[in-house]
RODODREN-502039 format. One line per field, with one value per residue (C-alpha): residue in one letter; x, y, z. Coordinates in steps of 0.05 Angstrom, whole numbers. Each point is the difference from the previous one (the first is absolute). Layout:
BEGIN
residuo: c(A/...)
xx: c(X/...)
yy: c(Y/...)
zz: c(Z/...)
END
This chain:
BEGIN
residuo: c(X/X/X/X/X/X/X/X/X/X/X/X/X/X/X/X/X/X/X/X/X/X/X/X/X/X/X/X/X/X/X/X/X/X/X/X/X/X/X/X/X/X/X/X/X/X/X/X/X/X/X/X/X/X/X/X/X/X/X/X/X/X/X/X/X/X/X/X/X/X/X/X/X/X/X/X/X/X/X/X/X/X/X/X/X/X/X/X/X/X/X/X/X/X/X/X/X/X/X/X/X/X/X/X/X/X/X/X/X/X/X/X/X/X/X/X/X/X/X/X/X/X/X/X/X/X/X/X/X/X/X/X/X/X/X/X/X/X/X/X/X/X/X/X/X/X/X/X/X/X/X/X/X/X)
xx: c(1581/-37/3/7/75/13/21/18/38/49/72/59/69/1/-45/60/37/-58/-22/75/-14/-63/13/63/-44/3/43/-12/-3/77/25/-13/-12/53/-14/72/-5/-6/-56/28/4/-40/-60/1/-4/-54/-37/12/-27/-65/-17/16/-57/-73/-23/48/-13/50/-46/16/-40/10/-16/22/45/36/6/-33/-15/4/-10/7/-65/10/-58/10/-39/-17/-31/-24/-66/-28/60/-13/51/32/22/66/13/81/45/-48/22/-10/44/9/-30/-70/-10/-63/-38/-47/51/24/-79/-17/68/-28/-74/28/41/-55/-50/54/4/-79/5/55/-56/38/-33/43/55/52/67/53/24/68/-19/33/-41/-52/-38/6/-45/-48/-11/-12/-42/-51/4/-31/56/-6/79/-30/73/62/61/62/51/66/61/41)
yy: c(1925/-24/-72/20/17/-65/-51/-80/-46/-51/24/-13/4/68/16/-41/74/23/-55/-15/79/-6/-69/33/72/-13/-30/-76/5/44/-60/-48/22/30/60/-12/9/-39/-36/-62/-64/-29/45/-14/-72/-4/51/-60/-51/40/16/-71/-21/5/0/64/61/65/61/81/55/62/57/67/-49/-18/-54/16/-72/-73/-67/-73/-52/-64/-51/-62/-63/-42/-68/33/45/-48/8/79/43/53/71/20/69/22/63/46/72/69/56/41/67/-37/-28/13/31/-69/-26/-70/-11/-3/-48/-43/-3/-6/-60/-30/3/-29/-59/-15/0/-61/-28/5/-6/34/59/1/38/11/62/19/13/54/31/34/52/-69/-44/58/5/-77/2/57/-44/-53/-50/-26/-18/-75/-42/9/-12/-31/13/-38/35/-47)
zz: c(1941/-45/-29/-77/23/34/-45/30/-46/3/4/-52/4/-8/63/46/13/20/36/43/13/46/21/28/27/71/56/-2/-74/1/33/-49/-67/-51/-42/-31/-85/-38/39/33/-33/51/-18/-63/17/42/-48/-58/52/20/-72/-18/53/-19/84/0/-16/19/-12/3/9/-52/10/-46/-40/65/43/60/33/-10/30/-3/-8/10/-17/52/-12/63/25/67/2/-60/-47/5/-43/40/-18/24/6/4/-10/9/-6/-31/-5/64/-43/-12/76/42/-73/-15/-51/50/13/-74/-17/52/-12/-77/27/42/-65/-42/56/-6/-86/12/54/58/60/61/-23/52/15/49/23/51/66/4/-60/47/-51/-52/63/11/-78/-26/67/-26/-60/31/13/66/28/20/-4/27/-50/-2/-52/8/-44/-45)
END
């Protein structure tokens, strides 16, 4: 595929069907997403907030005019490892029809670039442990699963 059809650029408001779509394209995302129209208040919301905040940045991939991927960066500042900024990759996903073709390892190395230009120095994410083919691919990547997280539901 080659990279002349692959376009990365931050969503709008009009990308959120799109977006609620693959976010909701698999078991643990049919659980907790809603596909409902119109999009949910509460995506819209959060949309406002992450556009409204210059250390976020909610991306999609386009490919043919379509929606084909997206993600969430999130640029962290710190005090620990010599005030380094972190990159914070979330909400990774691309549509079932483009898997296993090269298109998640160029959003990623896209996203990881985009991490060193804000001078970030560690990109991290999380992943469900029950996302198996998701461990086996940010591992090939080069991400080493060194912590153990917590999350706590509110």
């Amino acid at each position: 595929m080659p990279d002349a059809d692959i376009l990365f650029r931050s969503a709008t408001k009009e990308d959120l069907v799109a977006i609620t779509g693959l976010l909701a394209d698999d078991e643990l995302g049919r659980q907790r997403e809603d596909t409902r129209l119109p999009v949910a208040d509460v995506y819209l919301d959060a949309f406002q907030a992450i556009e409204a905040d210059k250390n976020q940045r909610l991306v999609v991939v386009i490919q043919n005019k379509a929606v084909v991927g997206t993600l969430q960066l999130s640029f962290i500042p710190g005090i620990s490892h010599k005030g380094a900024w972190r990159g914070q990759i979330e909400s990774v996903r691309i549509a079932a029809s483009q898997r296993s073709m090269g298109l998640g390892q160029k959003m990623l190395e896209w996203a990881i670039a985009e991490c060193r230009s804000r001078g970030c120095t560690l990109v991290q994410l999380t992943t469900d442990k029950s996302r198996q083919d998701a461990r086996r691919f940010y591992e090939r990547l080069g991400f080493n699963a060194s912590h153990e997280g917590y999350k706590l539901k509110l």
